[in-house]
PQR file of N, CA, C, O and H, with PARSE charges and radii, in Angstrom:
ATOM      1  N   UNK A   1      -2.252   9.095 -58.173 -0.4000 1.5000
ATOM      2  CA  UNK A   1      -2.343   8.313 -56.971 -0.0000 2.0000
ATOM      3  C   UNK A   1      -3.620   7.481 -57.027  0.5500 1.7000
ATOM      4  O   UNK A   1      -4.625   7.911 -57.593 -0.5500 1.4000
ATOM      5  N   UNK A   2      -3.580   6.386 -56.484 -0.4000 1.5000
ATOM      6  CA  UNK A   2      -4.424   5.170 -56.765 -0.0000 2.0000
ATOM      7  C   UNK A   2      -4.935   4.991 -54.944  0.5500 1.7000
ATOM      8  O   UNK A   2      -4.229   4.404 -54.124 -0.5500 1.4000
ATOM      9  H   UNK A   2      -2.763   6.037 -56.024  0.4000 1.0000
ATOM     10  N   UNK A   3      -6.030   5.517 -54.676 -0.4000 1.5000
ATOM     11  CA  UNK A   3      -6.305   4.873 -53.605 -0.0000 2.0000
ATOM     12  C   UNK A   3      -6.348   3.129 -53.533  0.5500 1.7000
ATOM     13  O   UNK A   3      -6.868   2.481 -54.442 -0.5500 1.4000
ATOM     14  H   UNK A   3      -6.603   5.994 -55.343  0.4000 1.0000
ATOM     15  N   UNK A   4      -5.776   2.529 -52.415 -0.4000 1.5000
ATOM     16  CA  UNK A   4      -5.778   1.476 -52.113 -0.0000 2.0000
ATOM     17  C   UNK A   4      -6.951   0.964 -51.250  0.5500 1.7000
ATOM     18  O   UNK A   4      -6.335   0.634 -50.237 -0.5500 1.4000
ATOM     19  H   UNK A   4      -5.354   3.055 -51.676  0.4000 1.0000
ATOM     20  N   UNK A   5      -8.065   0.727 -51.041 -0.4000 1.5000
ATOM     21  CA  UNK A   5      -9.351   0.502 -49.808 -0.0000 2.0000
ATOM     22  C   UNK A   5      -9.109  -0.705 -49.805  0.5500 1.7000
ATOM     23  O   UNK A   5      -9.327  -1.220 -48.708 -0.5500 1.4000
ATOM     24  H   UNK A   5      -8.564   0.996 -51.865  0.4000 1.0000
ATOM     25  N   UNK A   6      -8.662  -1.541 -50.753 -0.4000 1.5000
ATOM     26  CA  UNK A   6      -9.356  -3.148 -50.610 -0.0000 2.0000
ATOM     27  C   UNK A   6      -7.777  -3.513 -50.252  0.5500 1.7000
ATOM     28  O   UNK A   6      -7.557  -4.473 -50.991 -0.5500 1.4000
ATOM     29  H   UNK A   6      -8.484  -1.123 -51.644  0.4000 1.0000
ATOM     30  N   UNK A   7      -6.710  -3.280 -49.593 -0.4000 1.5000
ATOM     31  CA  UNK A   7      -5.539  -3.980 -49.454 -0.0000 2.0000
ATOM     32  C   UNK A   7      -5.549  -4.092 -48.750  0.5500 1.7000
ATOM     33  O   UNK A   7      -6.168  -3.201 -48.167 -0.5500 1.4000
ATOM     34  H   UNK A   7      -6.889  -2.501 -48.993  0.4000 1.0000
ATOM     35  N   UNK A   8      -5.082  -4.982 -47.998 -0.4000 1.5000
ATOM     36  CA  UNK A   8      -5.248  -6.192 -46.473 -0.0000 2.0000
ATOM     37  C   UNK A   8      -4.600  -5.271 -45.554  0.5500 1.7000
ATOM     38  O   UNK A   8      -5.009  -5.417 -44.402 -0.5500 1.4000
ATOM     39  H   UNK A   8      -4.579  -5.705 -48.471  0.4000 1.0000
ATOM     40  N   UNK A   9      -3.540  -4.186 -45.729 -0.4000 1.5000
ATOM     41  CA  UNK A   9      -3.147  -2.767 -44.818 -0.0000 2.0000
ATOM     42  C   UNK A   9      -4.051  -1.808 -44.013  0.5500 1.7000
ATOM     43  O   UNK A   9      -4.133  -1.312 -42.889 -0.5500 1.4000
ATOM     44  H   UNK A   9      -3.209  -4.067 -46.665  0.4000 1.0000
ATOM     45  N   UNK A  10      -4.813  -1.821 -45.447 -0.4000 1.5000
ATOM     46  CA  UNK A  10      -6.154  -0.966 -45.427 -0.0000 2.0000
ATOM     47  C   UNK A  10      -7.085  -1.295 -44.200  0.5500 1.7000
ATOM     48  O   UNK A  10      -7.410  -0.556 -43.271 -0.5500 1.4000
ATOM     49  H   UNK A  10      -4.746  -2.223 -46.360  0.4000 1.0000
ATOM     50  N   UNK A  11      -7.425  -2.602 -44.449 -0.4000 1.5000
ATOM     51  CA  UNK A  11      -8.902  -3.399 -44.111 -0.0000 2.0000
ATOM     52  C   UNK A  11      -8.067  -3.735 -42.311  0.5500 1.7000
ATOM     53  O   UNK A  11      -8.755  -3.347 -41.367 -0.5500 1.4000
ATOM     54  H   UNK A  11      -7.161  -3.203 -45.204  0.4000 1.0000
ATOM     55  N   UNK A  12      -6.897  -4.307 -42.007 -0.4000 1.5000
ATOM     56  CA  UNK A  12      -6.430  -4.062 -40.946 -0.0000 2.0000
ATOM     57  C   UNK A  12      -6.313  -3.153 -40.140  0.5500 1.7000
ATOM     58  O   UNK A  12      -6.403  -3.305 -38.922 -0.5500 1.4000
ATOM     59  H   UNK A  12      -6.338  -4.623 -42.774  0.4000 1.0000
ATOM     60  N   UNK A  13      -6.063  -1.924 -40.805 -0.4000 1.5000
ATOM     61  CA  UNK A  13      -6.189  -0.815 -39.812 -0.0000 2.0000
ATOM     62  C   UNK A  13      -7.681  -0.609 -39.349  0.5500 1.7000
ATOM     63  O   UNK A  13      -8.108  -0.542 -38.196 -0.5500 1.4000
ATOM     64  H   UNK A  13      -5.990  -1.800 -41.795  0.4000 1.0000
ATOM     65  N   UNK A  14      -8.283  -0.536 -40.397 -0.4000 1.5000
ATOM     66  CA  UNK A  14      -9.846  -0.049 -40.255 -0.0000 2.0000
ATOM     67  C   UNK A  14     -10.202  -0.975 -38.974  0.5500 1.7000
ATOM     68  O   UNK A  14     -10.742  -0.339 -38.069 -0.5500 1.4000
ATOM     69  H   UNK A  14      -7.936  -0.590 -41.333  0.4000 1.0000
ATOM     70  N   UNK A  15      -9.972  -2.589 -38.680 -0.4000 1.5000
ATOM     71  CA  UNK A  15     -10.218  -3.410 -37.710 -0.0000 2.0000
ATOM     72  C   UNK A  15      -9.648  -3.113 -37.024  0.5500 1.7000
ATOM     73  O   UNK A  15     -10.236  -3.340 -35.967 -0.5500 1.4000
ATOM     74  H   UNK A  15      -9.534  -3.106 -39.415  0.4000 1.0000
ATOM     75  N   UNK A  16      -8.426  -2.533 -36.782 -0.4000 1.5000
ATOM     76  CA  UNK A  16      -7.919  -2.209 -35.684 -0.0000 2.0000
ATOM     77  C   UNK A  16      -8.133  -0.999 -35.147  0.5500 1.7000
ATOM     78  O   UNK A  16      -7.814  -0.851 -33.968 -0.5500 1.4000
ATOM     79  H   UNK A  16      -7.949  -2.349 -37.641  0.4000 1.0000
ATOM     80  N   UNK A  17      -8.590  -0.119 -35.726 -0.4000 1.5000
ATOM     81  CA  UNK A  17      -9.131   1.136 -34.978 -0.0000 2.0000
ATOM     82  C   UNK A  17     -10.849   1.228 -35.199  0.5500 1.7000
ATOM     83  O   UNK A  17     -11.401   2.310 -35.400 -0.5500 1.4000
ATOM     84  H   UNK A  17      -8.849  -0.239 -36.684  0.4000 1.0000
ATOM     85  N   UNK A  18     -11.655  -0.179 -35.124 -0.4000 1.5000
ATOM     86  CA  UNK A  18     -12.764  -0.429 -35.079 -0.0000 2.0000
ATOM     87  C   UNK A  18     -12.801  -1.388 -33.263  0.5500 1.7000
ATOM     88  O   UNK A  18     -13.671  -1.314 -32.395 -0.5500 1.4000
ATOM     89  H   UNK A  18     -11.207  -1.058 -34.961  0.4000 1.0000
ATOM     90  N   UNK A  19     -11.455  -2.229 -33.264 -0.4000 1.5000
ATOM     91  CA  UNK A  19     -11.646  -2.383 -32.211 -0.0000 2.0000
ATOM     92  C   UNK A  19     -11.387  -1.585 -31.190  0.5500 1.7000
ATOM     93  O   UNK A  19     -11.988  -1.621 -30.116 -0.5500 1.4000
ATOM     94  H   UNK A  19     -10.748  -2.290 -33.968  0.4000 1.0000
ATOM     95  N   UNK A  20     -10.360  -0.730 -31.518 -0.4000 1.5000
ATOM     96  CA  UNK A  20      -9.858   0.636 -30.626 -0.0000 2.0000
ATOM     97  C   UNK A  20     -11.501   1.240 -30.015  0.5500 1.7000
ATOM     98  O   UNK A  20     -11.474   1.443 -28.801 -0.5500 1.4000
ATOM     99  H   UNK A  20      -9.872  -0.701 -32.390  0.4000 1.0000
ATOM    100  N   UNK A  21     -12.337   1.422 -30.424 -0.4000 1.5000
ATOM    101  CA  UNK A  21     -13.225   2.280 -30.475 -0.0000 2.0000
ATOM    102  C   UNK A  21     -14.195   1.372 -29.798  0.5500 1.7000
ATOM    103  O   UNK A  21     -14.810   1.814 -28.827 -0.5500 1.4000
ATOM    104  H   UNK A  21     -12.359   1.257 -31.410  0.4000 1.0000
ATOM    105  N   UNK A  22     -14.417   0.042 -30.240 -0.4000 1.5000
ATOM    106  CA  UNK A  22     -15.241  -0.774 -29.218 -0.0000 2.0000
ATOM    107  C   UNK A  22     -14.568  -1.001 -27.587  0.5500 1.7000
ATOM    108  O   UNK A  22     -15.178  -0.787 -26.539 -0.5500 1.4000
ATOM    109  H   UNK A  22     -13.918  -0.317 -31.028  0.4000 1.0000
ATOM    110  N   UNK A  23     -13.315  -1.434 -27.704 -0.4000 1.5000
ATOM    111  CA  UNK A  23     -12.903  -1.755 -26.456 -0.0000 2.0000
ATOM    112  C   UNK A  23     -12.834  -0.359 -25.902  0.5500 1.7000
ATOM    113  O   UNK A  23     -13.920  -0.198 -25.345 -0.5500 1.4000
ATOM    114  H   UNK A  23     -12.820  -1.608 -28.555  0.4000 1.0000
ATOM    115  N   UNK A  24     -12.255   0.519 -25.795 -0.4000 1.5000
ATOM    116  CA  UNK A  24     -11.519   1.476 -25.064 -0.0000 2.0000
ATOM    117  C   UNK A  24     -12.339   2.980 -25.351  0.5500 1.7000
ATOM    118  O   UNK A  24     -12.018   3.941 -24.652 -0.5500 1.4000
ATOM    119  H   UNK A  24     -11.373   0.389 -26.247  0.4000 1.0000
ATOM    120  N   UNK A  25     -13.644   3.174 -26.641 -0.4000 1.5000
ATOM    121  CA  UNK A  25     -14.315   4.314 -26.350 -0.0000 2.0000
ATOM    122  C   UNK A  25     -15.870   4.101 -25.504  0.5500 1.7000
ATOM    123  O   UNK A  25     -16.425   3.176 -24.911 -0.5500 1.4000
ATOM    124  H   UNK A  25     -13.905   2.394 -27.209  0.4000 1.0000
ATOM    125  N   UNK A  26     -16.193   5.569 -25.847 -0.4000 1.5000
ATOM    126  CA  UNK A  26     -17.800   5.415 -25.109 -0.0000 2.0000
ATOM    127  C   UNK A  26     -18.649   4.514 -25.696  0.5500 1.7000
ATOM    128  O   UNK A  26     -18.413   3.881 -26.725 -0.5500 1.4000
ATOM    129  H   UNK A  26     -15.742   6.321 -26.329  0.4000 1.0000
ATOM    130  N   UNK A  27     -19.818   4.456 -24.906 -0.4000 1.5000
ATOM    131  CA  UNK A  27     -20.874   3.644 -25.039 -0.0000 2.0000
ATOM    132  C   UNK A  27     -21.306   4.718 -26.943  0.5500 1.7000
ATOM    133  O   UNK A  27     -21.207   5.938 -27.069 -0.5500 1.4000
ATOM    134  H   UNK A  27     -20.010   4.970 -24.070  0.4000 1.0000
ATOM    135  N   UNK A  28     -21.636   3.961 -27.797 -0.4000 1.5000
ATOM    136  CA  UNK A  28     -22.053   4.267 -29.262 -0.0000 2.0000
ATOM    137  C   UNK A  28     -21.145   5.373 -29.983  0.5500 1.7000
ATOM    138  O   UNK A  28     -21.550   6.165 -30.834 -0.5500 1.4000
ATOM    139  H   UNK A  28     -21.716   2.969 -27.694  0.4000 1.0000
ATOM    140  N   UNK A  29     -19.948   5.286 -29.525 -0.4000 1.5000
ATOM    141  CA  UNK A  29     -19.000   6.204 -30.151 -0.0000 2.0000
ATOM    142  C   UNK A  29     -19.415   6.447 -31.474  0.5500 1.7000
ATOM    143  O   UNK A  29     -19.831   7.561 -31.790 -0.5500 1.4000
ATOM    144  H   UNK A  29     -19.619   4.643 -28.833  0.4000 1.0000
ATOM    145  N   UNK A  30     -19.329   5.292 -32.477 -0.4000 1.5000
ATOM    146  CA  UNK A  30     -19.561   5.478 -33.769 -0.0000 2.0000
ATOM    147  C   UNK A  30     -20.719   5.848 -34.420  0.5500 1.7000
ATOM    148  O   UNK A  30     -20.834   5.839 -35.646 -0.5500 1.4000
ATOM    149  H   UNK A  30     -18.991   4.387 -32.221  0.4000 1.0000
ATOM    150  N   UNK A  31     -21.509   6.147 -33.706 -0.4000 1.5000
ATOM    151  CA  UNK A  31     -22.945   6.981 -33.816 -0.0000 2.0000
ATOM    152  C   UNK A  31     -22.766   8.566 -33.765  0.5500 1.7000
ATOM    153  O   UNK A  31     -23.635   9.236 -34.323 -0.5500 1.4000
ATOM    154  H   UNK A  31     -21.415   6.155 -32.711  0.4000 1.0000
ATOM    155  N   UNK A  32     -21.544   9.312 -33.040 -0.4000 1.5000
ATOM    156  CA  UNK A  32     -21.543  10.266 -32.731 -0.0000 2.0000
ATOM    157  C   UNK A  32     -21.537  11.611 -33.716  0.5500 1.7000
ATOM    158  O   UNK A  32     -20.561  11.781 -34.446 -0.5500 1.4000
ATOM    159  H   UNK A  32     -20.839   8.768 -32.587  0.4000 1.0000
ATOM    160  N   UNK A  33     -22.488  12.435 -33.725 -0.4000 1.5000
ATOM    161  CA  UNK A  33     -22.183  13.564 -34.256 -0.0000 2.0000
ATOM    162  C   UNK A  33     -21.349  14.353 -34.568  0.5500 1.7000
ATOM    163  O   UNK A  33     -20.236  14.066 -34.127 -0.5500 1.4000
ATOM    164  H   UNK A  33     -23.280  12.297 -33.131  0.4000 1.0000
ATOM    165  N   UNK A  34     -21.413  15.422 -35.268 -0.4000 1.5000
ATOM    166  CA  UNK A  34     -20.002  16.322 -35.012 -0.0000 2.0000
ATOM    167  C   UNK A  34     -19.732  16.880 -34.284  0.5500 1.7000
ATOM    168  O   UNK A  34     -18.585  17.292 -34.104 -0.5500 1.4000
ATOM    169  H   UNK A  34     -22.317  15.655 -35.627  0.4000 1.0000
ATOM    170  N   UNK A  35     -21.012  17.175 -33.363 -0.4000 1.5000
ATOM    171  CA  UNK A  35     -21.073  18.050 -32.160 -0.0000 2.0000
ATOM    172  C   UNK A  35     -20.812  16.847 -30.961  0.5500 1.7000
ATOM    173  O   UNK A  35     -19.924  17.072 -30.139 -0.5500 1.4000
ATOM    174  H   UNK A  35     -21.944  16.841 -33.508  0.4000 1.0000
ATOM    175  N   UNK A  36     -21.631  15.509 -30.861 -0.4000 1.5000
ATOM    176  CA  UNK A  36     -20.817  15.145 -29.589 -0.0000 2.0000
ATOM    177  C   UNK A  36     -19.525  14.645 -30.043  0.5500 1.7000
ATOM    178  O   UNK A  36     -19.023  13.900 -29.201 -0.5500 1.4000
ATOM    179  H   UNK A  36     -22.353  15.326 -31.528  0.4000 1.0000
ATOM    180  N   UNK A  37     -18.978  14.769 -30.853 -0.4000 1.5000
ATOM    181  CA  UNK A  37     -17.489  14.599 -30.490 -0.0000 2.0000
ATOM    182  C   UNK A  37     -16.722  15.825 -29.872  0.5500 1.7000
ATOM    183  O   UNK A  37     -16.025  15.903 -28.861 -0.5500 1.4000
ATOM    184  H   UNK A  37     -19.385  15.374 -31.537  0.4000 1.0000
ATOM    185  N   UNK A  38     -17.027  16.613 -30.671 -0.4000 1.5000
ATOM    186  CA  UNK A  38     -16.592  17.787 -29.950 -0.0000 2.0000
ATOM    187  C   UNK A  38     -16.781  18.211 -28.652  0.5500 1.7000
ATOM    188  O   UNK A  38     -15.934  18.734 -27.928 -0.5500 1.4000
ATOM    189  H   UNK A  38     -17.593  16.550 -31.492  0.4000 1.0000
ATOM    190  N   UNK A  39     -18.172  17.910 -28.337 -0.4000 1.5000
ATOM    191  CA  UNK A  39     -18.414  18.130 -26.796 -0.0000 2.0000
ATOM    192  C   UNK A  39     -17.671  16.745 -26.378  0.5500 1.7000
ATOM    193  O   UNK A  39     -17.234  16.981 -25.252 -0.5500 1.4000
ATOM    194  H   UNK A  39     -18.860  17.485 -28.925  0.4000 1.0000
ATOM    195  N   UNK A  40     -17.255  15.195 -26.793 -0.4000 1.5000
ATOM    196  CA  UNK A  40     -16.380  15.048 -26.488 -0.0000 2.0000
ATOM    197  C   UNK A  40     -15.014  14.775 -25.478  0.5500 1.7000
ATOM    198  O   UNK A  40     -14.563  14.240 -24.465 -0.5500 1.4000
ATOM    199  H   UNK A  40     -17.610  15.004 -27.708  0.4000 1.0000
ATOM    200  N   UNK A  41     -14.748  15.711 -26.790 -0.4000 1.5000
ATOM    201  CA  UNK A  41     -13.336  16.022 -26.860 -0.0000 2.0000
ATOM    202  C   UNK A  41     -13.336  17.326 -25.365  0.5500 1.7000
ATOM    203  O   UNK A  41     -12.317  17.488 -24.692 -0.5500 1.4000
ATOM    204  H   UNK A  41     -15.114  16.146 -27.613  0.4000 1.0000
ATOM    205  N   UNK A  42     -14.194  17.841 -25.184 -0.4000 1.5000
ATOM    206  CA  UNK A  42     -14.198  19.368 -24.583 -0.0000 2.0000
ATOM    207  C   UNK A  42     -14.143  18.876 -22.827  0.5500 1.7000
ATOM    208  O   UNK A  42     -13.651  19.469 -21.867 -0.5500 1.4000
ATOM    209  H   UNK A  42     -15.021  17.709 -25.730  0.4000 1.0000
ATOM    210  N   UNK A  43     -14.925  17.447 -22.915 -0.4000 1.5000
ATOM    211  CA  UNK A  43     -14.631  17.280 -21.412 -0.0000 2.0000
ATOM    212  C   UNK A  43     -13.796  16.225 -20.967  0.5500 1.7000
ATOM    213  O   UNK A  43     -13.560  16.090 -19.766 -0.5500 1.4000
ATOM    214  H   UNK A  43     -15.325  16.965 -23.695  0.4000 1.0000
TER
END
C-alpha cells in the first residue's frame, strides 16, 4: 500500500476538515492537547 498525501482527495479533505474546525470548533481547537480534548469531549 502506497500512501497517497499529495493527491488533490487528500489535500481536500484535510481543507475541508481544516475549515470544519475553524468555522464550527472552539476558540484554538488545533492547539489542543490530549487532555483538553478529552476534557472536551467530557463536557
Amino acid at each position: 500500500m502506497k500512501p497517497a498525501v499529495d493527491s488533490s482527495e487528500f489535500i481536500e479533505g484535510v481543507q475541508w476538515y481544516g475549515d470544519l474546525l475553524r468555522n464550527y470548533g472552539p476558540p484554538d481547537v488545533s492547539r489542543y492537547s490530549w487532555i483538553e480534548v478529552q476534557n472536551a469531549f467530557a463536557t
